[in-house]
Structure formats: structure tokens, C-alpha cells
Rosetta silent file (secondary structure, phi, psi, omega in degrees, C-alpha in Angstrom):
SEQUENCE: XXXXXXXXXXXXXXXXXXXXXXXXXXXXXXXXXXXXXXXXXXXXXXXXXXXXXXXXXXXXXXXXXXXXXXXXXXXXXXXXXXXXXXXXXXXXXXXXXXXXXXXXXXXXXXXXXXXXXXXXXXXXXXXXXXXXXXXXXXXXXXXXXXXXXXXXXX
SCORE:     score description
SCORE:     0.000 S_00000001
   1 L     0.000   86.747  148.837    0.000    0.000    0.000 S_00000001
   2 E   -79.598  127.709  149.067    1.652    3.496   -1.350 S_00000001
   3 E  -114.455  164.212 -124.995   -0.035    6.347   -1.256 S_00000001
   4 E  -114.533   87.737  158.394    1.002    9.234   -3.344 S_00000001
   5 E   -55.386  -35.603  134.950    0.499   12.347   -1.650 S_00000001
   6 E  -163.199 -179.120 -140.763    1.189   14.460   -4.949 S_00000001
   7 L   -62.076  -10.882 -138.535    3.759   13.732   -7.634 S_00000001
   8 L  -146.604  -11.649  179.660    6.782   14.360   -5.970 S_00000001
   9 E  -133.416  156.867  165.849    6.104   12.297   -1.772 S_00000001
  10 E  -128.691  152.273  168.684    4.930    8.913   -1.272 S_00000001
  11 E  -129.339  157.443 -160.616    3.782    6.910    2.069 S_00000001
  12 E  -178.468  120.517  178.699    4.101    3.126    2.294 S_00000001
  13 E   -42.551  140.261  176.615    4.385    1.194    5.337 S_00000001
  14 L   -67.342  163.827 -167.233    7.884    0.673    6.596 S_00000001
  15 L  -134.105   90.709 -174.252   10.343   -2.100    5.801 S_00000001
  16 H   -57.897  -32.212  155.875   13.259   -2.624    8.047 S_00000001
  17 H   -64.495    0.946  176.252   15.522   -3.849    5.907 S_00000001
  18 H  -117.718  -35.270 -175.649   15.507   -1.087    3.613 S_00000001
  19 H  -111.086    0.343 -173.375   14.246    2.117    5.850 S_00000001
  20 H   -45.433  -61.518 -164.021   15.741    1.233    9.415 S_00000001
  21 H   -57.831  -55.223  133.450   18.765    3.428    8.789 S_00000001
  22 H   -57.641  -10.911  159.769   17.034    6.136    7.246 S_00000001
  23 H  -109.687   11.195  151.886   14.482    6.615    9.314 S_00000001
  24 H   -41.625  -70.044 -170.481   17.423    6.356   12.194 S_00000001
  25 H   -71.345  -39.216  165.278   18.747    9.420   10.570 S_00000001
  26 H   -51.186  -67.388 -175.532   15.117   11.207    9.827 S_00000001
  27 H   -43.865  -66.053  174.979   14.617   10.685   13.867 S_00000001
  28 H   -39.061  -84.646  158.664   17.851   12.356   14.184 S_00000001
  29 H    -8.761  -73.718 -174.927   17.423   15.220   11.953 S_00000001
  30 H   -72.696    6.099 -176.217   13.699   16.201   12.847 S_00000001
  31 H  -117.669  -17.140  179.711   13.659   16.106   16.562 S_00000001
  32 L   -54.133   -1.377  172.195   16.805   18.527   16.790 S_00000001
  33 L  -106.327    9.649  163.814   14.366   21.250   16.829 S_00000001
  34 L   -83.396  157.553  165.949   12.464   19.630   19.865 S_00000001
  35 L   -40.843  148.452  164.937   13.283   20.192   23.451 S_00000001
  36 L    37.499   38.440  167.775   15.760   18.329   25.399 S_00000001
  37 L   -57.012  128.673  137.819   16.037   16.039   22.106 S_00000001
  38 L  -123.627  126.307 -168.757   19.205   14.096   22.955 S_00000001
  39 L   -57.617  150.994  166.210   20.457   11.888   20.429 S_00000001
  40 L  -128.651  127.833  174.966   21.404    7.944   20.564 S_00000001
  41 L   -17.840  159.872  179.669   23.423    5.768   18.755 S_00000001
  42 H   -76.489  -40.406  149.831   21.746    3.613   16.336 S_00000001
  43 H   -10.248  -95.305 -177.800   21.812    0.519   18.034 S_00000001
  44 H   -10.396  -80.146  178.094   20.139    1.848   21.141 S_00000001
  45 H   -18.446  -93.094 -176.671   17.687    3.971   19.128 S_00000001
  46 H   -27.644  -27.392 -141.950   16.288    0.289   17.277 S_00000001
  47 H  -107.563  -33.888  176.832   16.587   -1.027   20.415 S_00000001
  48 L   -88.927   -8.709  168.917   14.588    0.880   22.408 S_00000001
  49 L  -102.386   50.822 -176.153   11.770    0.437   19.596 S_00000001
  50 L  -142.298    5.197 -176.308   11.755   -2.944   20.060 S_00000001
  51 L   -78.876 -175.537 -158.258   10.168   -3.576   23.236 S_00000001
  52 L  -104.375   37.927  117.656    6.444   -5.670   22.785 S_00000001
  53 L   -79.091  -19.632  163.437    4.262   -2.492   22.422 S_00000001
  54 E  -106.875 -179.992 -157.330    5.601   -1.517   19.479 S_00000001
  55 L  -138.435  115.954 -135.090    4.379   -2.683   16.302 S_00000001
  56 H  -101.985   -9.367 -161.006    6.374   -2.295   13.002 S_00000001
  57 H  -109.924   12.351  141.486    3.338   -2.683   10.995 S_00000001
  58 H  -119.539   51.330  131.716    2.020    0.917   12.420 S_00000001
  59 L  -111.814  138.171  162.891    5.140    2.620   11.232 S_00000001
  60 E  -116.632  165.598 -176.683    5.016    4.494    7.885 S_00000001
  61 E  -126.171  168.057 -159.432    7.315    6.494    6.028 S_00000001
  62 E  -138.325  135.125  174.669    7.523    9.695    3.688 S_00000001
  63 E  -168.425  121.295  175.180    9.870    9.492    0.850 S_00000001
  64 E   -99.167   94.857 -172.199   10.703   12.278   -1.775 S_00000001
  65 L    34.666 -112.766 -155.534   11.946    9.362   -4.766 S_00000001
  66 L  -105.825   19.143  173.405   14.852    8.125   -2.426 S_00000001
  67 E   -84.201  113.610  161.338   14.857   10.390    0.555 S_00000001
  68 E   -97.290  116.918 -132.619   13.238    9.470    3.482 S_00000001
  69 E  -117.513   42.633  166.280   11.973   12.823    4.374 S_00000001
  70 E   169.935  172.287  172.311    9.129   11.962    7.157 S_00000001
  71 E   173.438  168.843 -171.608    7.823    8.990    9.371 S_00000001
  72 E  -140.961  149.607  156.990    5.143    7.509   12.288 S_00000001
  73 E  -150.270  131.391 -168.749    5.762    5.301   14.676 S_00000001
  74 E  -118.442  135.305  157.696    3.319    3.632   16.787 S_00000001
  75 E   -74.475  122.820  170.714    2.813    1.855   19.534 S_00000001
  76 E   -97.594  150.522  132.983   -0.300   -0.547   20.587 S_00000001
  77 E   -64.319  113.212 -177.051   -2.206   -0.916   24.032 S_00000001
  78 L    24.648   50.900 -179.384   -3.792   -3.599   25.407 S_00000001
  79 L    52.526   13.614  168.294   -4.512   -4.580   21.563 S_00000001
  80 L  -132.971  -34.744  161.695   -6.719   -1.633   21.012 S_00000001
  81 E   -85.928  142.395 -173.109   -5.274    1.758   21.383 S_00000001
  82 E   -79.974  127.752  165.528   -2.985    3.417   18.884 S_00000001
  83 E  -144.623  130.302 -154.596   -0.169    5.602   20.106 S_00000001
  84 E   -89.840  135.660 -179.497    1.541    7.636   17.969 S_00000001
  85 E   -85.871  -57.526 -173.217    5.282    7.306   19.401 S_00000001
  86 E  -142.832  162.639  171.630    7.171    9.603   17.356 S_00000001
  87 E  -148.092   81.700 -177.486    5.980   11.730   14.109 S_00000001
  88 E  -108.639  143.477  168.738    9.110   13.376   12.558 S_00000001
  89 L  -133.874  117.957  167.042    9.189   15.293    8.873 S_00000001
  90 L    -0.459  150.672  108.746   12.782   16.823    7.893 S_00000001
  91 L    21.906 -111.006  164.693   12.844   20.301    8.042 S_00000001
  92 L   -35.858  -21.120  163.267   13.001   21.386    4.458 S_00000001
  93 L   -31.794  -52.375 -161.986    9.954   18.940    4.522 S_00000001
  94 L   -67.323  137.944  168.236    7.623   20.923    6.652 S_00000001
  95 L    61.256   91.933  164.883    4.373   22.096    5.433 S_00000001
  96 L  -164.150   12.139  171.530    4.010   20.169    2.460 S_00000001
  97 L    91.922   -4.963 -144.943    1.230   17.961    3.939 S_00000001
  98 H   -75.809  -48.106  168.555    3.571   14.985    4.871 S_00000001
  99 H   -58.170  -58.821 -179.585    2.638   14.564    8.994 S_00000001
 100 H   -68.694  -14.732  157.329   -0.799   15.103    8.073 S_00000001
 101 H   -74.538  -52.027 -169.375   -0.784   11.916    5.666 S_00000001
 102 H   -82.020   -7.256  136.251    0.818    9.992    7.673 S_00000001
 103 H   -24.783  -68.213  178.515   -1.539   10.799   10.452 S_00000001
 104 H   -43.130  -58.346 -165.300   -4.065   10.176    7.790 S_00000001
 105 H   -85.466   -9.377  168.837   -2.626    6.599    7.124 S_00000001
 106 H   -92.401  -28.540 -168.948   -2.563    5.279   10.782 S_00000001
 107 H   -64.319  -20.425  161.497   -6.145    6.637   11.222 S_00000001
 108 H   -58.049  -39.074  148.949   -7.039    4.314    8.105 S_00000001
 109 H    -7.657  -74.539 -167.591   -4.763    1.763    9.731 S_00000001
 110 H   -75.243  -22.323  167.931   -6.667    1.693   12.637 S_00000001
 111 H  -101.731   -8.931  167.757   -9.916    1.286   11.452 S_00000001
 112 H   -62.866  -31.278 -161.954   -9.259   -1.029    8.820 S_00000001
 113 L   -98.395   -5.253  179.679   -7.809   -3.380   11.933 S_00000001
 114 L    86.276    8.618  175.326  -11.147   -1.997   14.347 S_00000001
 115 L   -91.747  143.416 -178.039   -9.223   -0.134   16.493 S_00000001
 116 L  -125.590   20.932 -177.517  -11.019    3.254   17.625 S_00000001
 117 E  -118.199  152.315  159.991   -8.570    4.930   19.788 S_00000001
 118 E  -149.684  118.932 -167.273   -5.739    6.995   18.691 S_00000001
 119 E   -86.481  169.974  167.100   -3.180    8.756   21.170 S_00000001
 120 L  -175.695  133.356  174.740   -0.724   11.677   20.825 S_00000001
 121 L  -121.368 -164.641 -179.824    0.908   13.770   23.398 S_00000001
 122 L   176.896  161.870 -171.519    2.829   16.673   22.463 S_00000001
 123 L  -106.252  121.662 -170.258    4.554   19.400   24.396 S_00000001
 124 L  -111.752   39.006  166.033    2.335   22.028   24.019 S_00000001
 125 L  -134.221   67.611  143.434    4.849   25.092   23.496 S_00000001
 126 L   -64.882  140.657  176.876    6.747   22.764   20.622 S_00000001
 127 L   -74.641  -14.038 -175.285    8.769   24.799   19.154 S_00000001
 128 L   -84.237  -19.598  177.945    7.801   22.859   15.675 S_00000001
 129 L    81.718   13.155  161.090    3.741   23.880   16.577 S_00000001
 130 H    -6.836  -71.970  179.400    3.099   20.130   16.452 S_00000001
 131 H   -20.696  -50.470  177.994    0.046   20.920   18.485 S_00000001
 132 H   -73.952  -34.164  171.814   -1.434   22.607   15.620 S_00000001
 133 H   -59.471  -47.033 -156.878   -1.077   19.665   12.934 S_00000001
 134 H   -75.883  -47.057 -155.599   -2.900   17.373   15.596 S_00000001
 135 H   -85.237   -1.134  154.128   -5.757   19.375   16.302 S_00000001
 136 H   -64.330  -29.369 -160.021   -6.082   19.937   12.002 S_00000001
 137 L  -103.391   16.028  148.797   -5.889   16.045   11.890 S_00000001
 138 L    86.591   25.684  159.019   -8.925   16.299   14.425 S_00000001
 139 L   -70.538  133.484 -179.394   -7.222   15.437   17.879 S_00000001
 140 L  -134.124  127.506  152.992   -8.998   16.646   20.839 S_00000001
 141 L   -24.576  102.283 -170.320   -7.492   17.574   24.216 S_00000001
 142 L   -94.537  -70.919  179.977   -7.884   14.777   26.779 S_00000001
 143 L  -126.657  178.280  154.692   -6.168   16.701   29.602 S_00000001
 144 L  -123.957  150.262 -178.339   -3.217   18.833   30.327 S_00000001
 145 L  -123.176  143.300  149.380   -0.248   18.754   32.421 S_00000001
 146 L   -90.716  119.823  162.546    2.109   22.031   33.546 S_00000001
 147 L   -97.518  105.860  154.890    6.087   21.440   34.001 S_00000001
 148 L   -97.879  159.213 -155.697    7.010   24.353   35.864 S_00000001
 149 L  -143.034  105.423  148.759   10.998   25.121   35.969 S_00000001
 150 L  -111.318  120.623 -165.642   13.019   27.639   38.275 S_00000001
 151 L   -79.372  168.967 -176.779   16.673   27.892   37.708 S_00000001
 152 L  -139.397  116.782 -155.601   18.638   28.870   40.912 S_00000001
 153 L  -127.848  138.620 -171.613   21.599   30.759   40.345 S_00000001
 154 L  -136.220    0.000    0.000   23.927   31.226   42.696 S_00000001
């Protein structure tokens, strides 16, 4: 299953032997403009998506011909809720529609398989406005939490 978002990006479920590395390197790239983003080796990284919640066959990818220039990754819950893990699109990327397709393609996901929950948390002073793509892709506000932070200088 590709679908073509217009002429020039495609989405297509992922394939580890072909996108692991690249979408290593997408995760890397697109979260350096999030908060406290610290990076991990690649190992790790794979490693830490590998525990028995996630599910390989609710991650998709974004690819401009042979760039992979976006990506979802999902988690399942007690076999019925959806939780979007990570959602990264390049930079140069941005606003071309590519998070809301792949958004688009787990909520198809999920109801072709019956599932009728879908999660998402987000920080909601991202510096990327993340917030605002979820609540276009029709995400509603279950609660909120406040981190407050005082530095102490001495």
C-alpha cells in the first residue's frame, strides 16, 4: 500500500531492511528542533523500539523518490489503542502535507484493523507547533499537564 500524496512524496508502510537506517537518521534530523532532544546511537535507538508495544506494521514512512523525508511510529495498548510514538518530517519537509498523511494513514490503519482509539501527546509550546497539525488532523485535548521550571543561580 503506497499512497502518493502528490507527484513528488509517497507513504508506504515501513520495511526494516531497507528504511531502518534512514528513518534512524530522519529521527535524528527532525527532533533537533524539539526540546531536550538528545540523540542515541543507532543501536540503542532500534533497540529501544523494540520492546512488545511496538508494532512495526504501524510505522510508515515519507519518501521524496529516495529520501526518506518523514515517518510515524506507533505503539499498541492492550490490543486496542494506537499511540503515535514519534511523528518526525525533515525540516526542508515541513508544510508540504507529509505529517498530516501519515496521520491520515494510521487513522485508516486503525480502522481497517477496528481499532477506535488513537493517542498523541505533544509538548504544548513545541517549538515545531506540532500541536497545531494534531488538532487539524482532528485530535482533541484529553487533559493537560504544567512542568514548571526555576533555575537557581547562585
Amino acid at each position: 500500500m503506497t499512497i502518493l500524496i502528490h507527484s513528488e512524496i509517497s507513504v508506504r508502510p515501513y520495511q526494516a531492511e531497507i528504511d531502518s537506517i534512514k528513518l534512524y537518521k530522519a529521527h535524528q534530523e527532525s527532533f533537533k528542533d524539539t526540546r531536550d532532544f538528545s540523540p542515541l546511537p543507532y543501536d540503542e535507538s532500534m533497540k529501544q523500539k523494540s520492546t512488545a508495544n511496538y508494532d512495526q506494521s504501524f510505522w510508515f514512512v515519507a519518501y521524496a523518490e529516495d529520501e526518506l523525508v518523514g515517518f510515524i511510529i506507533c505503539k499498541i495498548f492492550d490490543g486496542k489503542d494506537i499511540y503515535v510514538d514519534l511523528l518526525g518530517v525533515k525540516r526542508p519537509w515541513r508544510k508540504h502535507g507529509i505529517g498530516l498523511a501519515l496521520l491520515n494513514t494510521v487513522f485508516r490503519e486503525s480502522f481497517r484493523r477496528g481499532n477506535k482509539t488513537v493517542l498523541i501527546s505533544v509538548d504544548s509550546n513545541s517549538l515545531t507547533r506540532a500541536n497545531q497539525l494534531y488538532e487539524r488532523a482532528g485530535f482533541k485535548t484529553v487533559f493537560e499537564v504544567a512542568m514548571f521550571q526555576k533555575m537557581i543561580y547562585y
